[in-house]
N, C-alpha and C positions, 0 to 999 in steps of 0.2 A: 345690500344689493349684490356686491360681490359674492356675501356667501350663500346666496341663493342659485345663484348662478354654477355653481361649484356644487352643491348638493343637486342641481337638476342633472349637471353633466354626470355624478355620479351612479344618478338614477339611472339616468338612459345607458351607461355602459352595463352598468346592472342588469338591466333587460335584455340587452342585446347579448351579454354573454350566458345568460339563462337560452337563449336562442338558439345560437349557433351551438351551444353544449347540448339541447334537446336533438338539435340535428347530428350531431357528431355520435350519439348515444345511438338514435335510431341506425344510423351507419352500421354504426359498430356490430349492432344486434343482426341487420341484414348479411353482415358479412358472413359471422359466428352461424346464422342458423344455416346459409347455404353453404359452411361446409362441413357441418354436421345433417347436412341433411341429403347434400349430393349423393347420387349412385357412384359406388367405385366401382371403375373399370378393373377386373380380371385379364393380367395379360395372360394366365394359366389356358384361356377358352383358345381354342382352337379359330385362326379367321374363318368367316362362313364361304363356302365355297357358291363359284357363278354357276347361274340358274343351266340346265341342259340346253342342247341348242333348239332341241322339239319345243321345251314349255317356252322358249323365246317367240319361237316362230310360230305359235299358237297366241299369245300376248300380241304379236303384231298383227295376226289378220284379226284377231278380234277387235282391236282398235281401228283397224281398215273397216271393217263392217260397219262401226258402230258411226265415223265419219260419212260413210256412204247413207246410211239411215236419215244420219243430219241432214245431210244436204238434201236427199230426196225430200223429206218433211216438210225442209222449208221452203223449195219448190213449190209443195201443195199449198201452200198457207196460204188463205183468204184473206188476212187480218189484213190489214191497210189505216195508216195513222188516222185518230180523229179530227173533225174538223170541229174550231171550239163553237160554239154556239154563239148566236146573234145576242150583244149584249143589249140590257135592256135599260130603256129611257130612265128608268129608273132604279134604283138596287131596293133590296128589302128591307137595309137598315134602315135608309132615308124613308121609303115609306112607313116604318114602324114610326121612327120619331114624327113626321109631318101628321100623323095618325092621333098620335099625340099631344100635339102641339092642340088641330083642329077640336079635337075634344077638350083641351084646358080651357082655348079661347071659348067654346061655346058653355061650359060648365060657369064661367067667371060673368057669360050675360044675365044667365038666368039666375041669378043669385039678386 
């Protein structure tokens, strides 16, 4: 009894450390690939310089325009939430099965 007990506990650490080593593996690889695979920064490149104040101020009314659009749009809009439909006495599952049913009981007279 005991040495069953002792060969189970063995197993399961056996397992669990197949586990946690699958997992420390895939780590490992996730680490290696992203940094063999990252971009490296050049600090040789020059920083990029800020936009002119023209192409700013073109960027900004064109965002102005394009919120003025929105809003008039939705102004316009007719759409108005649905209203759900009248449920019915019955659903179509229950009719299929009740369908069903009506045709078994009547198949089982005429026999």
């Amino acid at each position: 009894m005991n040495n069953l007990l002792i060969q189970s506990l063995q197993i399961t650490a056996l397992g669990m450390g197949l586990v946690f080593g699958a997992i420390l593996l895939l780590w490992l690889m996730m680490v290696l690939l992203t940094l063999f695979t990252a971009e490296k920064e050049n600090a040789s490149l020059p920083a990029p310089e800020p936009a002119p104040v023209s192409e700013t101020g073109f960027k900004a009314q064109a965002a102005a325009i394009a919120v003025a659009i929105a809003l008039a749009e939705q102004g316009q809009s007719t759409a108005h939430p649905l209203t759900e439909p009248p449920t019915a006495i019955v659903s179509a599952w229950q009719l299929g099965m009740r369908t069903r049913q009506m045709s078994e009981k009547g198949n089982s007279r005429r026999r």
